[in-house]
DRENZAVO-148369 format. One line per 5 residues: number of its first residue (from 0); their letters; for each residue x, y, z of N, C-alpha, C. Coordinates in steps of 0.2 Angstrom, whole numbers. Layout:
N
NUM) a) X Y Z X Y Z X Y Z | ...
This chain:
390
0) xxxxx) 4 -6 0 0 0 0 4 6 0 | 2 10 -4 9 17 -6 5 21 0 | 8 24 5 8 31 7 8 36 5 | 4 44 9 6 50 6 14 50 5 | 20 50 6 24 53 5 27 49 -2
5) xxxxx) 25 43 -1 28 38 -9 23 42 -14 | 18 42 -15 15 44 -22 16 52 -19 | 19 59 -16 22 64 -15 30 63 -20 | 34 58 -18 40 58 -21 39 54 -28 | 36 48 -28 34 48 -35 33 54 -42
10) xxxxx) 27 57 -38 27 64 -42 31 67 -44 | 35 72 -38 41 74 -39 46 72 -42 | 47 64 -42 51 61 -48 50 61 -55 | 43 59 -55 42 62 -63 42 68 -65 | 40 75 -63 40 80 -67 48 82 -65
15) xxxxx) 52 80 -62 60 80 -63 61 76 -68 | 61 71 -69 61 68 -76 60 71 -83 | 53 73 -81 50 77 -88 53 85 -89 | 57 87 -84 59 93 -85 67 93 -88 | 69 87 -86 76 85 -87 78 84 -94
20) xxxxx) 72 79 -97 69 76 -104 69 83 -109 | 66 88 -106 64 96 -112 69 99 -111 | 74 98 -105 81 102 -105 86 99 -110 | 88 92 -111 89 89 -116 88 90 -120 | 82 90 -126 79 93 -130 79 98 -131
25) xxxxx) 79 104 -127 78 111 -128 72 112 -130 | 67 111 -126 60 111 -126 57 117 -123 | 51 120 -125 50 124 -119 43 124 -118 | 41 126 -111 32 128 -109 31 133 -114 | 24 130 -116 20 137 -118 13 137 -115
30) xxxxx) 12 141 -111 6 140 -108 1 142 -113 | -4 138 -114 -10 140 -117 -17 142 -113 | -16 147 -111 -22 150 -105 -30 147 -106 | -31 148 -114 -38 147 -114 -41 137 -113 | -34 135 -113 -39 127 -109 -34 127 -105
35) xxxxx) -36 132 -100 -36 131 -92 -40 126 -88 | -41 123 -84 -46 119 -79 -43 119 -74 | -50 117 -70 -49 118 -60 -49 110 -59 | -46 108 -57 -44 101 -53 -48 102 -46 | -52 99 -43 -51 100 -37 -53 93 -34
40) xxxxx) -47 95 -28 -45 87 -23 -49 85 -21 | -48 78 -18 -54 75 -17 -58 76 -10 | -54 81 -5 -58 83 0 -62 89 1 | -63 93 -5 -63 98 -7 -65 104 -4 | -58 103 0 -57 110 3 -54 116 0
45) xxxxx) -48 111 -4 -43 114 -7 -43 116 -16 | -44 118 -18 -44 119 -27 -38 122 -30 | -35 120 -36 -27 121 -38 -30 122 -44 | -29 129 -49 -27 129 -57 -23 125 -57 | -25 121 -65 -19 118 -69 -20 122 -76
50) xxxxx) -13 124 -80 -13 126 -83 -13 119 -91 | -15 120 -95 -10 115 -102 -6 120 -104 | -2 115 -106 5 118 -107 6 114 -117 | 9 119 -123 11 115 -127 18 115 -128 | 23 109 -128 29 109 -130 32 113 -135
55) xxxxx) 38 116 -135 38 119 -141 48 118 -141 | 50 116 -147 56 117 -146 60 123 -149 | 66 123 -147 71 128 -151 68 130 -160 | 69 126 -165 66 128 -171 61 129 -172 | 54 127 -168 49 131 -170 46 135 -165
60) xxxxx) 50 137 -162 51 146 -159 54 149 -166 | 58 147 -167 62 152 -172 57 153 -178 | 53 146 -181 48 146 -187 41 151 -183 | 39 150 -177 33 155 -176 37 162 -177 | 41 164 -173 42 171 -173 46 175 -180
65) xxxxx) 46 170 -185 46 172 -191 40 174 -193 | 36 168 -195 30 169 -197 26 177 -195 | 28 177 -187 24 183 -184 24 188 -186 | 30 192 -189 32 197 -192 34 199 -201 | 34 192 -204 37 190 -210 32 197 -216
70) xxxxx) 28 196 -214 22 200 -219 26 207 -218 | 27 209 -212 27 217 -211 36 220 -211 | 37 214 -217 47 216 -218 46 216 -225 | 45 224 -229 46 227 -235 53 228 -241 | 49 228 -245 55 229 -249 55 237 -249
75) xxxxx) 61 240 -251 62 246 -252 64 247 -258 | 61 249 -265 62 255 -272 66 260 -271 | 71 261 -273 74 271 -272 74 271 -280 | 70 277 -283 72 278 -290 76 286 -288 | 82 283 -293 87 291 -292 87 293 -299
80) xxxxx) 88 299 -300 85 303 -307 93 305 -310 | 94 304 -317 98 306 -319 104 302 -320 | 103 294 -320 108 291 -324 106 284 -329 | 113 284 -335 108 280 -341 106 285 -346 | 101 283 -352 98 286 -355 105 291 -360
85) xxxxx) 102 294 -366 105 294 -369 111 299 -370 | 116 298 -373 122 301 -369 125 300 -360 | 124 294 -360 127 293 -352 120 297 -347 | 125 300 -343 120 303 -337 114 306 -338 | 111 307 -342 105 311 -345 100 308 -347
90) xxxxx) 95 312 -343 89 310 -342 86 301 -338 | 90 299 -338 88 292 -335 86 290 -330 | 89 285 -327 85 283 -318 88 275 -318 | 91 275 -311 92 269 -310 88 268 -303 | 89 263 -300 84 260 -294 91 255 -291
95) xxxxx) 91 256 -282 93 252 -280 87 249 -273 | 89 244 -270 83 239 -267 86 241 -259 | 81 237 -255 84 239 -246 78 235 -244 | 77 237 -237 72 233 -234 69 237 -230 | 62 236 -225 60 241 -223 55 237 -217
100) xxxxx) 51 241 -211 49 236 -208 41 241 -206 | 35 239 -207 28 243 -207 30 243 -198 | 30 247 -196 27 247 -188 23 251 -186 | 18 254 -191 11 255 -188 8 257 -193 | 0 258 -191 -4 260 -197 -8 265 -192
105) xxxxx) -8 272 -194 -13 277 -192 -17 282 -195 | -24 280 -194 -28 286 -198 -29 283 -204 | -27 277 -207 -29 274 -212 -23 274 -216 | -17 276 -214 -10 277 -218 -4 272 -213 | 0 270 -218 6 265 -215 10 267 -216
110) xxxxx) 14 267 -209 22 270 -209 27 262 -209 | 32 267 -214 38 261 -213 44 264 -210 | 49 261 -208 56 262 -206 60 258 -209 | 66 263 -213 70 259 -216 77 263 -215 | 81 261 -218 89 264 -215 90 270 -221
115) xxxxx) 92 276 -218 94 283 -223 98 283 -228 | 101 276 -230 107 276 -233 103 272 -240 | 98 269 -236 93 266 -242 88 268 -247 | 88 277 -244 82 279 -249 87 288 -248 | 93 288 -249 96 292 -250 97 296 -257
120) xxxxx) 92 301 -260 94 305 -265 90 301 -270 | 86 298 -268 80 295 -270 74 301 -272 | 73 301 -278 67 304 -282 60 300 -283 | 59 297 -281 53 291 -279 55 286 -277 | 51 284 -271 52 278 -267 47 272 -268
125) xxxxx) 48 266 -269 41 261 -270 40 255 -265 | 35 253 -262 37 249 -257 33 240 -258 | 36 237 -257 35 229 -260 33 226 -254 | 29 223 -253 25 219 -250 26 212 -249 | 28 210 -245 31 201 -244 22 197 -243
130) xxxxx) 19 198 -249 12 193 -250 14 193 -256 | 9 187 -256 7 185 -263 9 187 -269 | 5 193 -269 6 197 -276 11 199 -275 | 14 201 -270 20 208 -273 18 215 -272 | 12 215 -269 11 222 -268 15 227 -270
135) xxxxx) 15 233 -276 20 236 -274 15 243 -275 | 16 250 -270 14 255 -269 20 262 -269 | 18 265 -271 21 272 -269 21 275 -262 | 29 278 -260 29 278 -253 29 287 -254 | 26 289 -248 26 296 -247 36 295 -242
140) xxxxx) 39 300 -243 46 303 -240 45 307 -232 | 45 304 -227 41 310 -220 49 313 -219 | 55 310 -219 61 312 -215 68 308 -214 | 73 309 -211 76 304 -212 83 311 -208 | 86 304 -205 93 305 -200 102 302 -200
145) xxxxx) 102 307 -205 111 304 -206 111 300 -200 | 112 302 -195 116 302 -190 117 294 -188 | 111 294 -186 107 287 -186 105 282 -191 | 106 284 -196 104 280 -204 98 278 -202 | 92 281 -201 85 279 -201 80 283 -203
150) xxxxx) 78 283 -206 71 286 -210 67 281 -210 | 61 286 -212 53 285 -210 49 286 -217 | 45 283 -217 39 283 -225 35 282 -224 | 29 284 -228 22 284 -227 22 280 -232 | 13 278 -232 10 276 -239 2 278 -237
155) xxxxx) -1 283 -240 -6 287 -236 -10 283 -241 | -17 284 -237 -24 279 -237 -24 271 -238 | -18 268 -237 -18 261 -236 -15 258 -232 | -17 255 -229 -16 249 -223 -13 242 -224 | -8 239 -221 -3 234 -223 -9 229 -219
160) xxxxx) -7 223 -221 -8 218 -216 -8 215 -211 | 1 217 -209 2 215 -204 8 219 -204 | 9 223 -197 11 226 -192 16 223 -185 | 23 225 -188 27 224 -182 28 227 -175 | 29 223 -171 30 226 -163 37 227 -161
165) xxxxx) 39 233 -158 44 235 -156 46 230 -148 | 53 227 -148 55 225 -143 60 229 -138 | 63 227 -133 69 230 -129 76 227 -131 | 79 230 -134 87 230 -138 89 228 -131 | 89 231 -126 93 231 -119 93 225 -114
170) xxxxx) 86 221 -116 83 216 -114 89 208 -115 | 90 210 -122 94 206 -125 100 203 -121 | 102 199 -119 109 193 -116 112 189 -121 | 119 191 -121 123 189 -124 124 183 -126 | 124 179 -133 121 172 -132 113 170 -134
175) xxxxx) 110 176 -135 102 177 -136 102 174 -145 | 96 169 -147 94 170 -154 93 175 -157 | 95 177 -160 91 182 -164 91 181 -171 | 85 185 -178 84 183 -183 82 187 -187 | 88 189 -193 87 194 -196 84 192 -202
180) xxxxx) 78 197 -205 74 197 -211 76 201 -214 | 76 201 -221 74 207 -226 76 203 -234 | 77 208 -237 79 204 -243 87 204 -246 | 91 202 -246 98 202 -247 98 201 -255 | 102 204 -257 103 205 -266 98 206 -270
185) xxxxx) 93 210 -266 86 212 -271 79 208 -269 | 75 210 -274 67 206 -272 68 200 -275 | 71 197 -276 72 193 -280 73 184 -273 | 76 188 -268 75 184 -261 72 188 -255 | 67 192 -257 61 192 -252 59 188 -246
190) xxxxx) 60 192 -240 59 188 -234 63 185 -233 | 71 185 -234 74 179 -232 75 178 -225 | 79 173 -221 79 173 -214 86 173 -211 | 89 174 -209 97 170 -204 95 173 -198 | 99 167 -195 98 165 -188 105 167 -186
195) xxxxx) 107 170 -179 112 170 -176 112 172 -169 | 117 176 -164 116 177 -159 118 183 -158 | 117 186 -150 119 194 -151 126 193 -147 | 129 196 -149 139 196 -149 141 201 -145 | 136 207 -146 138 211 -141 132 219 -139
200) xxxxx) 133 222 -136 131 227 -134 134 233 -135 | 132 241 -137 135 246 -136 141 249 -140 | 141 244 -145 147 244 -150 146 252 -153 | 154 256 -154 154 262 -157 157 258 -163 | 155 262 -171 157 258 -176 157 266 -181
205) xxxxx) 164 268 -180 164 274 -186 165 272 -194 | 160 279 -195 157 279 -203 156 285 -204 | 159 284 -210 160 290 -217 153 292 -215 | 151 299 -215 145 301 -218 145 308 -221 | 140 312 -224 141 317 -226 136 321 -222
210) xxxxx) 137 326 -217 136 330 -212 131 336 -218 | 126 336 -212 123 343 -213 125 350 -217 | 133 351 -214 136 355 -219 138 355 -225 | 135 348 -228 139 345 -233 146 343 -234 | 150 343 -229 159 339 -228 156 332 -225
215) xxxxx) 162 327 -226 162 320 -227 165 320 -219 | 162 318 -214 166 320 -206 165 309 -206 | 170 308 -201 168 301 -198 164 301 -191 | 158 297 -189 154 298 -183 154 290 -181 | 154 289 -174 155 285 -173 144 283 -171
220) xxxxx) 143 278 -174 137 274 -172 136 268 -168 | 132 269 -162 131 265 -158 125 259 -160 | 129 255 -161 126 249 -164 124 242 -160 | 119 235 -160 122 231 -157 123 225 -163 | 129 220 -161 132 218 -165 130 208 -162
225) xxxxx) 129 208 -168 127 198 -170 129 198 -175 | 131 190 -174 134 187 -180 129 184 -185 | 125 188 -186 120 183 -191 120 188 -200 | 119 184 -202 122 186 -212 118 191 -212 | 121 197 -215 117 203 -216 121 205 -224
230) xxxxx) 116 205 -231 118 206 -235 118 213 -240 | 119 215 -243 117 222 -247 110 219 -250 | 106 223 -248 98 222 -248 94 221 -241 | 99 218 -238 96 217 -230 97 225 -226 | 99 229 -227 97 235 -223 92 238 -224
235) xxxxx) 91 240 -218 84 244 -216 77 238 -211 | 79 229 -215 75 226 -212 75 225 -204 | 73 220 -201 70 218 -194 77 215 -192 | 78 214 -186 82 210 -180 78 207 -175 | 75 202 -178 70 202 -172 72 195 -167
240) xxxxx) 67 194 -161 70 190 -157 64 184 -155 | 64 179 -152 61 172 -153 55 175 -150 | 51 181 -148 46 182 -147 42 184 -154 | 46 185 -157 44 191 -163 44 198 -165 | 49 201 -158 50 207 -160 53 211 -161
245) xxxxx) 53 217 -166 59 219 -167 63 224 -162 | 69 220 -162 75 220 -158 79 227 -159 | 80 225 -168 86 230 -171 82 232 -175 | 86 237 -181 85 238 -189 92 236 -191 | 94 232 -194 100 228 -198 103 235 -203
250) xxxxx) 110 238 -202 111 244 -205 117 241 -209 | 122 239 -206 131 238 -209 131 231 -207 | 137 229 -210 142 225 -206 151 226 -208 | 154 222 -207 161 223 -207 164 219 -215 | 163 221 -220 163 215 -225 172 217 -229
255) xxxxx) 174 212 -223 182 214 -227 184 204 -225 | 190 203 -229 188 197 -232 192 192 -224 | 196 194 -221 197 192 -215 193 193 -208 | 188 197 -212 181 196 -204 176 192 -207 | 173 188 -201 167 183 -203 163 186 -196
260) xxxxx) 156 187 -198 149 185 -193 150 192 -190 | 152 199 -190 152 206 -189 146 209 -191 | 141 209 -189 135 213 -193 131 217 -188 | 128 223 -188 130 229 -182 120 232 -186 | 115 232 -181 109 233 -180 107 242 -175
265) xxxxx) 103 244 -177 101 249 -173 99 247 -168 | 100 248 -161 96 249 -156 89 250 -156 | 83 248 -152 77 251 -152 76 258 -149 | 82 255 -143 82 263 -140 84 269 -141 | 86 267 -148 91 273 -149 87 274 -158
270) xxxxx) 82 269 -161 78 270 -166 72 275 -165 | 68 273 -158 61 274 -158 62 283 -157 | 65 286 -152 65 293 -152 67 296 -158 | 71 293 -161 71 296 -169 65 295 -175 | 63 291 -174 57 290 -178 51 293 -175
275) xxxxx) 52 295 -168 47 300 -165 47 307 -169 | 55 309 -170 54 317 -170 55 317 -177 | 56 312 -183 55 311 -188 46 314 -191 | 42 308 -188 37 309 -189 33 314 -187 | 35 321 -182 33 325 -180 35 330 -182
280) xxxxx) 43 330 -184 47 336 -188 49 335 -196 | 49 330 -196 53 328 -204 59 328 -202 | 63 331 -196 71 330 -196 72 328 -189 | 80 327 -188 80 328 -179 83 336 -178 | 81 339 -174 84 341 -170 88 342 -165
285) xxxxx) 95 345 -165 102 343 -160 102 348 -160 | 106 349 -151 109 354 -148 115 356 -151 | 116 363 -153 121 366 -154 125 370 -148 | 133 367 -149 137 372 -142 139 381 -146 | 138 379 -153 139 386 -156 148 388 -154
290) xxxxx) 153 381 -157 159 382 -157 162 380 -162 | 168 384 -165 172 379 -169 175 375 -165 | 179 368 -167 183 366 -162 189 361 -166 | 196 361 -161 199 357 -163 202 351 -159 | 204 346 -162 206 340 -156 212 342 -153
295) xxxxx) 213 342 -147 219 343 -142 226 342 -146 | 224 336 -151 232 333 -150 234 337 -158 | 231 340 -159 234 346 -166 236 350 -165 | 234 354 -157 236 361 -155 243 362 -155 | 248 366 -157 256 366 -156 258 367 -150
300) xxxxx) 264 365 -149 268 367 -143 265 376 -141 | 266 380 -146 267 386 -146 260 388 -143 | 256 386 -146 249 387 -143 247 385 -135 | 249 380 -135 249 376 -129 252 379 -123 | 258 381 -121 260 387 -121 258 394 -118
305) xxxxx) 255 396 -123 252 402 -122 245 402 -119 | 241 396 -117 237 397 -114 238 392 -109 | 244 392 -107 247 388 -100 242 382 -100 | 241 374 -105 239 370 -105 243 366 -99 | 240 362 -95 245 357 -90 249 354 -96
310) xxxxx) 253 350 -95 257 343 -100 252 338 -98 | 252 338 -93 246 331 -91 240 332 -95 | 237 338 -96 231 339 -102 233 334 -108 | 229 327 -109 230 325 -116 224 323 -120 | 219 324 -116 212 323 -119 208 329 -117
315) xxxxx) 203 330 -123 200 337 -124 201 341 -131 | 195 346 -130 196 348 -137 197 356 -137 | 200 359 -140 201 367 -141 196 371 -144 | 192 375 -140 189 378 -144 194 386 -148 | 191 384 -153 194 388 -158 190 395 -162
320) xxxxx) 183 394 -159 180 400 -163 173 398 -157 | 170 405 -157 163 406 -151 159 407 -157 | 151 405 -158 146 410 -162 145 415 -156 | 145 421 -158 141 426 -156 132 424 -154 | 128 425 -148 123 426 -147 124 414 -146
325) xxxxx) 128 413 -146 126 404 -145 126 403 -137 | 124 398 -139 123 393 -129 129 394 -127 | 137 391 -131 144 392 -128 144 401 -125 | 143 408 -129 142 413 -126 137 414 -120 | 133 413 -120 129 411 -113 131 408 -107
330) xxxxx) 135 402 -108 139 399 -103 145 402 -103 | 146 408 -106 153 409 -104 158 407 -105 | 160 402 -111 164 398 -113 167 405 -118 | 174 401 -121 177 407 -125 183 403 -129 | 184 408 -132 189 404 -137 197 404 -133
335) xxxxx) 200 399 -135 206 396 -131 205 391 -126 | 199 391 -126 196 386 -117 196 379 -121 | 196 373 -119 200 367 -117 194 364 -114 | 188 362 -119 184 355 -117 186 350 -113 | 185 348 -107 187 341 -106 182 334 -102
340) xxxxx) 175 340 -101 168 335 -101 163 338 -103 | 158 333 -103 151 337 -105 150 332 -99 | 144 334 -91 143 331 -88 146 327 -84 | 148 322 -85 154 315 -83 155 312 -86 | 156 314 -94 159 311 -98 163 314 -102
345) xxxxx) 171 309 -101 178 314 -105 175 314 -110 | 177 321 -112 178 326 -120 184 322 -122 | 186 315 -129 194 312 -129 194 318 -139 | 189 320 -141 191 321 -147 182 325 -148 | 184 328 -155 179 333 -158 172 327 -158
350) xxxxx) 172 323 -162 169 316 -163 165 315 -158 | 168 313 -152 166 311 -145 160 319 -142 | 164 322 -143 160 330 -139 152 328 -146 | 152 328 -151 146 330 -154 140 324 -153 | 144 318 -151 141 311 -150 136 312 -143
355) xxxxx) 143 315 -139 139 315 -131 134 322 -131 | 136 327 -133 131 332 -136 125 331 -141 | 126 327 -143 116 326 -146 113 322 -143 | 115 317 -138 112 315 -131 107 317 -128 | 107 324 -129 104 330 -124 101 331 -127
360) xxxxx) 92 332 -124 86 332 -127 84 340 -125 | 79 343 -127 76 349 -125 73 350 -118 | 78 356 -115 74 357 -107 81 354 -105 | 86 349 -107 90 345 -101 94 352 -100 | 98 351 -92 105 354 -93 109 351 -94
365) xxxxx) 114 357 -95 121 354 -99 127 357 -95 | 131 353 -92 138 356 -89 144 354 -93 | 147 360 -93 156 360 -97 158 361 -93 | 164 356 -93 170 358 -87 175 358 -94 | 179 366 -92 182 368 -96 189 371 -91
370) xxxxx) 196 371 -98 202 372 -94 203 379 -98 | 206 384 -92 208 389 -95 211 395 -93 | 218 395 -96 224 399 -90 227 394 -85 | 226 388 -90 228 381 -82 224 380 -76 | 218 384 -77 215 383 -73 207 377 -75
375) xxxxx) 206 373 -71 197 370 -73 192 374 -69 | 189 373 -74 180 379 -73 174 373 -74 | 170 376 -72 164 373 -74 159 378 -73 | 154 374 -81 148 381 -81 141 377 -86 | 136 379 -83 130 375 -83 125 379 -88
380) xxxxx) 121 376 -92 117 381 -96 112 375 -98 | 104 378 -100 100 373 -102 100 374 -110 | 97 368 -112 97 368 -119 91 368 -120 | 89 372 -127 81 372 -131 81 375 -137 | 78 368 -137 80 368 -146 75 369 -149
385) xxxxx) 73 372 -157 66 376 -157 61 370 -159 | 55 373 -158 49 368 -157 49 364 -162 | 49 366 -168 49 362 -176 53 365 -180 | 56 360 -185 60 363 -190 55 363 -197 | 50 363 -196 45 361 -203 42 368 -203
């Protein structure tokens, strides 16, 4: 005759077993709420929810969380005006492809997001459809951000399908699935899929780009980096994660023939406020210090010198010219003065100052600790930046 405690370990034995069994397997619960049922014991005092549960293993997590998003990863059309056609560059048009990903539909109209480098100088945009037909529609232009390589697109009076969900970039652990979509070398492989893992967090990754002012500056971008296949066609697509959602936007990777598996995604948390002030302004707005500047290690002896820099000063930057009427005039900053933080972060170079300075949202303060006559100062001022640039 078995007692309470033999059919108690019993129990216990088996669901250690069955847990053992799915660890081996890489199996996992999926609670399915809606066939729930009340067990109640046979004295019935007591009543216990049991939940069903269905098994799900590693690959088909990966096949669900595809399927869940796969509709709402676009093709991207950039028509550029004026090459081809007769005599060379005259009158023609060529088209390059990209990827794009719907994340919402409002008021009857569909926004997409896809990377700046995709729909750059682009004279008409078209947007392709991962169904059936091929859907393809004319995309309205809202805005778009070097800085960041991300722009935003309309497609007014039509509604997609299907609509993806923004996830937490920060949520991600090292060693995490993740699963980039888009299309790699054209519509031609629509929807493709690679699987890989996140590699790292927080990555700065400098790149050429062409600045506001029109000069070719290097800026360093904050990326996060997986090893999963990211091809010419795959930017602007999803990074998404075994739930289905999107993680990253797949920008660059390192394609030099002694690096394998380097491919570098936008952050959410460093997407979604841009595609915020995108869709409100058509641009982003950044704080200006309202200085020229140069990097410490250019300045000459002679200079150095003359405004008694320590020797030990080896990082920082020189300001070399004040606007008249700027925020740097305001705080009392001046030319000759010797950047060496914005808040608690070292000033190491011009690059670093502009990076950690567009950080800074409308209304924050801003503190420079500044060297000058060998002395350190510090001086504090608010930034606001004007309401719209449209």
């Amino acid at each position: 005759m078995k007692t309470v405690g033999t059919i108690f370990l019993s129990t216990v034995t088996t669901i250690g077993v069955l847990f053992a069994v799915m660890f081996y397997l890489e199996l996992e619960l999926v609670p399915i709420t809606d066939e729930a049922a009340v067990a109640v014991m046979a004295n019935d005092y007591v009543a216990a929810e049991t939940i069903s549960v269905r098994v799900v293993n590693h690959e088909e997590a990966q096949m669900d969380a595809i399927e869940t998003v796969a509709e709402a990863i676009v093709g991207i059309v950039s028509h550029i005006d004026g090459y081809g056609g007769f005599l060379g560059n005259f009158g023609g048009q060529r088209s390059g492809t990209g990827s794009g990903i719907v994340y919402d539909i409002r008021d009857g109209h569909t926004y997409i997001v896809t990377n700046e480098h995709v729909i750059s100088n682009a004279s008409s945009i078209e947007v392709v459809f991962n169904d059936e037909a091929q859907t393809r529609v004319d995309a309205e232009y809202i805005g778009s951000d070097v800085y960041t390589d991300i722009a935003v697109l309309r497609i007014e009076n039509f509604e997609a399908n299907v609509v993806a969900s923004f996830g937490q970039t920060e949520d991600l652990r090292l060693g995490q699935t993740v699963i980039a979509i888009g299309n790699p070398l054209g519509l031609e492989f629509a929807g493709s899929a690679t699987m890989g893992v996140v590699s790292g967090h927080n990555r700065n990754v400098s790149i050429p780009i062409l600045s506001t002012n029109g000069q070719t500056q290097n800026w360093n971008m904050t990326v996060l980096q997986t090893d999963t296949a990211i091809n010419p066609g795959n930017s602007g697509g999803a990074l998404i994660n075994l739930a289905g959602e999107v993680v990253g936007i797949n920008s660059m990777k390192i394609a030099q023939s002694a690096v394998e598996g380097m491919s570098f995604s936008i952050p959410t948390y460093i997407a979604l406020p841009i595609i915020s002030d995108l869709e409100n302004y058509g641009v982003v707005t950044r704080p200006l210090l309202g200085v020229s500047l140069v990097n410490i290690g250019m300045i000459p002896n002679s200079i150095r010198n003359e405004i008694n820099l320590p020797t030990e000063v080896t990082t920082g930057v020189f300001v070399n010219e004040v606007v008249d009427e700027s925020l740097a005039t305001l705080m009392g900053i001046e030319a000759g003065d010797i950047i060496t933080h914005i808040g608690d972060v070292l000033v190491t170079d011009a690059n670093n100052f502009r990076q950690t300075l567009f950080t800074y949202r409308d209304g924050d303060e801003l503190e420079i600790t500044y060297i000058r006559d060998g002395l350190t100062h510090a001086t504090t001022g608010q930034i606001i930046l004007p309401s719209s640039s449209n």
